[in-house]
N, C-alpha and C positions, 0 to 999 in steps of 0.2 A: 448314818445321816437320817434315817428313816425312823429312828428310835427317838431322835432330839423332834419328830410332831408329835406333839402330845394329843391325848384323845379328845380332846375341845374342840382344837384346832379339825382335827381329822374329820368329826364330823360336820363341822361349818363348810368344809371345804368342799365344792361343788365342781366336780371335773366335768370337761365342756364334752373329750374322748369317750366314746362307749368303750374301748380297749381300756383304760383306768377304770372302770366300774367294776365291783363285785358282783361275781353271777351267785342268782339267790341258792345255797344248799352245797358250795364248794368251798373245802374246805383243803386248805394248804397245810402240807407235809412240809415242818421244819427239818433242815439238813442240818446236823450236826457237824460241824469241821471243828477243826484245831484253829487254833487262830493267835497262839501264845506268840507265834514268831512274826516279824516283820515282815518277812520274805512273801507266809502265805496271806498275808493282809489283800495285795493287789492281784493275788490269784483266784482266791476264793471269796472275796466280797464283789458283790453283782450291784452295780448301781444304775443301771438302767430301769429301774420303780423311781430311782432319787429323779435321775434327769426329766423321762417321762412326764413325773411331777412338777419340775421348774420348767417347763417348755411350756405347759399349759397356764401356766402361773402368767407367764411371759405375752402368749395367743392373748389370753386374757384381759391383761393391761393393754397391751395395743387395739384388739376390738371393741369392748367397750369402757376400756377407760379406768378398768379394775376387775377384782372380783365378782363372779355375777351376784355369789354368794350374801356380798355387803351391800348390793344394788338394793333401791325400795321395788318396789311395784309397781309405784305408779310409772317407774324408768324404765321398766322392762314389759310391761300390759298398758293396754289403752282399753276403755268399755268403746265398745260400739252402738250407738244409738240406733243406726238405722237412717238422720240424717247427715247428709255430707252436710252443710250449712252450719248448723249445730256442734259437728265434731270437727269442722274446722276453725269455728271461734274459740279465743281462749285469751284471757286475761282481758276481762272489761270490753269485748267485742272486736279486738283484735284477731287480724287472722295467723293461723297457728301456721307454720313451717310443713310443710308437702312432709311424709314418712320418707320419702324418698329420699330429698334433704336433710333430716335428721341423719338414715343413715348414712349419707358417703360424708356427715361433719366428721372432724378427729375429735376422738375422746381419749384418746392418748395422755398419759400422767409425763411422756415423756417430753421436753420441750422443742420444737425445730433448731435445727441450727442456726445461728445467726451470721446472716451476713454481714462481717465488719465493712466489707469496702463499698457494698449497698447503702450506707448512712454516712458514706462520706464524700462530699462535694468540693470538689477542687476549686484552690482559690476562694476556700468558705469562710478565714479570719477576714479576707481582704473585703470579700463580698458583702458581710455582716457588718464592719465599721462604715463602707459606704451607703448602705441603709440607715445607718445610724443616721450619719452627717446630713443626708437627704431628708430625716426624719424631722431631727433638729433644725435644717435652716430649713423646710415649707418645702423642699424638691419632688415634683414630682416624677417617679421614675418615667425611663422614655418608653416603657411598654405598656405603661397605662397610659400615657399621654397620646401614643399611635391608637389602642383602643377607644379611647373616648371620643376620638377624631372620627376613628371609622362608626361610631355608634351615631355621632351627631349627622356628620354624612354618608348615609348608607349607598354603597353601590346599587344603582339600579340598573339590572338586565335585562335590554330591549329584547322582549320577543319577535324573534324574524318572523315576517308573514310569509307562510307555506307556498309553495310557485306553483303548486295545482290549485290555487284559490282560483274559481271562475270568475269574479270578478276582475280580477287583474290588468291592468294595465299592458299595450300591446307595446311595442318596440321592435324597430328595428334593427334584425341580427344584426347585419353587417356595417354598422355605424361605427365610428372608432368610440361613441359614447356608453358606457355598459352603466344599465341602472344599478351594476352591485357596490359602483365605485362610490355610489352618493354619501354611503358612511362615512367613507377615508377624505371627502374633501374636506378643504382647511385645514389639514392635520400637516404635523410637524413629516417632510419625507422622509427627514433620518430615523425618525420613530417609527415607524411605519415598515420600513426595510429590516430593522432591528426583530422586531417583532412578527416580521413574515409575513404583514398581512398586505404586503405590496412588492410587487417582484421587482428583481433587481435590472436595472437598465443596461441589456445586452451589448455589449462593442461592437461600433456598426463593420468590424471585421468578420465579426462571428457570420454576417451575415451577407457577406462575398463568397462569389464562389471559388472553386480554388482553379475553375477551367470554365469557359465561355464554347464551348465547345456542346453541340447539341444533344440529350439524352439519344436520341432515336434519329440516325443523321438521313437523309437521303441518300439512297443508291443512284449510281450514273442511270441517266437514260438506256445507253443500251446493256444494264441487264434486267428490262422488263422482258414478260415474256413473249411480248409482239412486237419490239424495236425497230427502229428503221435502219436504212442500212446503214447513213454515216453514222451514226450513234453506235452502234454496233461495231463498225470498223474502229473507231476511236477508243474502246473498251478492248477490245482486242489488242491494240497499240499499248495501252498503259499495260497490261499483263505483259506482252509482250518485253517491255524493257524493264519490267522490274525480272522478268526470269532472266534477261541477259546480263544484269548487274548482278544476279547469284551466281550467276556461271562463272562471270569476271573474278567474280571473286574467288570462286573453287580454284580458277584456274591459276590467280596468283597464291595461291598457297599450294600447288601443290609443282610448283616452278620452285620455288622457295625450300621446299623438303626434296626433291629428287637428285636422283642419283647422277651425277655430273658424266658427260656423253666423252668418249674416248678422246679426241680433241683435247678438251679441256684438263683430262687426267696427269697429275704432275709425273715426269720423267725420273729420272737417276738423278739426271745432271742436276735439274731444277732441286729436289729436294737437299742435294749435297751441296749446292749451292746456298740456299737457304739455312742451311745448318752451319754453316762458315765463314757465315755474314757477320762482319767485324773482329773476328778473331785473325786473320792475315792482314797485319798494319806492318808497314815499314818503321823498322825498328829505327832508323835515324832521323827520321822524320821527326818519332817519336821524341827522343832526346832533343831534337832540334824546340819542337813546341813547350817542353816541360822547361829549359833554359832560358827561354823568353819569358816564359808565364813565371816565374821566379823571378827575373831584371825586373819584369814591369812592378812585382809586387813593393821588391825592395825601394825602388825609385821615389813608386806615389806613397809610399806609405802603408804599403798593407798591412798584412796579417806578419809578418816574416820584419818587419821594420816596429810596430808597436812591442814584436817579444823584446827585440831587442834593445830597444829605448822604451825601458818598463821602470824610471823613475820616478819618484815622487816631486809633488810639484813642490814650488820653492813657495811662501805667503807672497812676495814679489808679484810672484806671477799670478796665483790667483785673483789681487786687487786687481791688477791690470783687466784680466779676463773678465771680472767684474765690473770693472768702469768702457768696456766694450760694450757688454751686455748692456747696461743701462744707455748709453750712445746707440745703440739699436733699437731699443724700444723705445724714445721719445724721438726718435727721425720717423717710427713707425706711424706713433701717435701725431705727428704733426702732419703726416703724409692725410693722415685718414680724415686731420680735420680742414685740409686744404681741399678734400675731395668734396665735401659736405657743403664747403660752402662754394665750390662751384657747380654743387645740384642745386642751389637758389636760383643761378642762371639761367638753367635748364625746368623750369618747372613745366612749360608747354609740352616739352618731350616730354616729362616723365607721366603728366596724363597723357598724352597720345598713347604710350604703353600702357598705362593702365588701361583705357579702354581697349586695345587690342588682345590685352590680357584676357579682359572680362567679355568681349565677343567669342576668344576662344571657347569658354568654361561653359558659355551660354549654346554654341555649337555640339561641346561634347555632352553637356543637358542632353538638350533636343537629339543627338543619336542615340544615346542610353533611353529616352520614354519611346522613342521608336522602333528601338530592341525591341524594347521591354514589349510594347503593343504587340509586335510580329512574334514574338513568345509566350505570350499570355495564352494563345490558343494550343500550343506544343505541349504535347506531355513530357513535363521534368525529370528530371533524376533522382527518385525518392531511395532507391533501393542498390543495392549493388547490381543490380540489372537493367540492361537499358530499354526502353519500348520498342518492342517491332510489332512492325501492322501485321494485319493477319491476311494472308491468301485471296485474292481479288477472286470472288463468286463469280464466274464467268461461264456461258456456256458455248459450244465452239457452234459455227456454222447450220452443220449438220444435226446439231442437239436442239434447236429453237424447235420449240411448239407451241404449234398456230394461236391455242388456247389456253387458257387458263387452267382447265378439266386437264390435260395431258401435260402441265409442266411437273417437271419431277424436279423435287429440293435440291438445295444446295447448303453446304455447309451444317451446324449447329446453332441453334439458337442460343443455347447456353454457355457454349464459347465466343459467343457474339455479343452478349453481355455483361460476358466479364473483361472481353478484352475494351468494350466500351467505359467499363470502371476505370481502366489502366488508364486510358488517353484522358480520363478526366479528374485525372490526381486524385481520383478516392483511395485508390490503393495499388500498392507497391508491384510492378511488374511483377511475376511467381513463374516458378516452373516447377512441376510434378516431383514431389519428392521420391528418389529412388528408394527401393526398397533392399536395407544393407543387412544382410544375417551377422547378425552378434556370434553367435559359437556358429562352426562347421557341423554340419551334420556327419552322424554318425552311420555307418550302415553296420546292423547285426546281423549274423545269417543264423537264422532260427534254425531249432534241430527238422520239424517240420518237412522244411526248405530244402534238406540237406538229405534228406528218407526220398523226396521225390527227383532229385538230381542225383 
């Protein structure tokens, strides 16, 4: 392949590689091979001068666009004058394109790919005949009609005046009037909401509380720390019976689980007694009851009387059963409208009852909003736990100090708090969650461990 460039070609041909250039005064040792056979054709012919060659052929057309070799001068050199001014005008006082720009343009021979589905616009027969038709009867499309709307009347954008301006206008905070609203009056409210620029009118539930019950309540008088005495006796009193209603209660559970006192421990007799309870019947007895409860079946018609009169009915008979039924239900219906029209008689009774009806209803009202009042203050039942108060801060007799300097605390503040949340339905009674190990621990006895024992 190297043989087919002729020496024309060879020397026009200007390689971009210093590796493809002849070094001046080296001179190549032809190898003689064989070459009569096929075989040694792809052994011994070397085309790595061939490729070398077309790769640079290739650098070539993609950097500038072809051979440098066919390039002119003026494509490849610029004169430099000295002024930028000057060497950037070109063509009649036009200015010339940055070198910089020149180079990253493509000068490439080879074309980009085209993108088919980039020139193609969905819906573009349909789109084009209705341009047409709009073209033809005087239509103006509707997007140039919204532009020429918004061109005639242009939006104007109030500038807000700054709220550090010193001149400003003073007002009062706490008025329900705020000068920010003065924009939004006269506007449409549903617009307004839609748009955020006016908040939405809260449910005046939102704004109940859920307990009437005081953040920060008062402690009895006697547990200041200088009380007087009945005060003091009367705090004693209330702790007092709430520890005796704990005890009451330890003590009925644990009456409830104990072990039953010799007395009451069942016998021989008693439990063989009870293991034999209805199995010793009198066997004639027996037969006596099971022959009557048999007569009686057969007599009325039971169970033992249908087996045995298990015929079908005759049509006879059904018409007749028929013309009963019907005889039942209009004595029924004449019954109920003889009743009707002797409640016309009766109309004074039947308001008397109505009004003692509606006094009722009006009674059970009034104790259900009277509940309800004497509950509003009780903490509910929000959780599977129910509320208990917390431990009455008491100090005994002999703990009071004189002063304020010598009173030592009581309880936690921060349990005081939260059980203050409980009683006021913020949140759900809680109790400390146990801490439950997932896997068992393991014990390894280290070699260590085992050198010192």
């Amino acid at each position: 392949m190297a043989a087919a460039l002729g020496p024309d070609q060879a020397s026009a041909f200007l390689p971009l590689r210093a590796a493809l250039r002849p070094r001046p005064g080296q001179q190549q040792r032809r190898r003689r091979l064989n070459k009569n056979k096929k075989k040694s054709w792809s052994k011994h012919s070397d085309i790595a001068e061939v490729e070398e060659f077309l790769e640079d052929v290739r650098l070539q057309e993609r950097a500038v666009g072809g051979l440098v070799s066919e390039k002119p001068d003026e494509n490849l050199f610029f004169v430099d004058t000295g002024d930028e001014v000057k060497d950037l005008l070109h063509n009649k006082g036009k200015l010339k394109p940055l070198r910089i720009d020149l180079i990253l343009q493509s000068d490439s021979k080879v074309p980009a790919p085209k993108d088919i589905l980039a020139h193609q616009i969905p819906n573009g027969r349909k789109l084009r005949r209705k341009a047409e038709r709009e073209k033809r009867l005087g239509i103006i499309p509707r997007k140039e009609r919204l532009l020429n709307a918004r061109l005639l009347n242009p939006v104007v954008k109030t500038k807000l005046v700054p709220n550090n301006h010193p001149a400003r206008d003073f007002y009062n905070l706490w008025s329900t009037a705020s000068p920010l609203d003065k924009e939004l009056e006269g506007k449409d409210p549903w617009f307004l909401e839609q748009t955020k620029k006016k908040r939405l009118k809260r449910p005046h539930k939102l704004n109940e509380k859920p307990s009437q019950v005081a953040a920060i309540e008062v402690i009895a008088p006697g547990g200041s720390y200088n009380p007087t005495f009945e005060s003091h006796q009367a705090l004693l009193l209330e702790a007092h019976e709430v520890v005796v209603k704990r005890l009451r209660i330890e003590e009925k559970i644990n009456r409830q689980v104990a072990y039953p006192s010799a007395e009451q421990l069942p016998t021989k007799e008693s439990v063989l007694g009870e293991l034999c309870q209805g199995l010793l019947v009198d066997s004639e007895d027996e037969e006596r009851e099971g022959l009557a409860k048999a007569d009686g079946e057969v007599a009325e018609g039971g169970p033992i009387w249908n087996a045995i009169c298990r015929n079908k009915k005759t049509e006879r008979e059904r018409k007749r059963e028929k013309v009963i039924r019907r005889q039942e239900q209009r004595l029924k219906e004449q019954k109920e409208a003889r009743r009707k029209q002797q409640d016309l008689f009766r109309l004074r009774s039947i308001k008397g009852e109505v009004k003692q009806f509606e006094l009722k209803l009006a009674k059970r009202k009034a104790k259900r909003v009277e509940k309800r009042k004497a509950e509003a203050n009780k903490p509910r039942r929000l959780g599977r736990l129910r509320y208990e108060d917390p431990d009455l801060e008491v100090k005994l007799s002999d703990e009071l100090a004189g002063t304020l300097r010598a009173l030592k605390p009581e309880g936690s503040i921060l349990t005081d708090r939260f059980k203050s949340l409980q009683k006021r339905n913020l949140i759900e009674p809680r109790i400390r969650a146990k801490f439950k190990r997932k896997h068992k621990l393991k014990y390894v006895e280290k070699r260590a461990f085992r050198e010192v024992t």
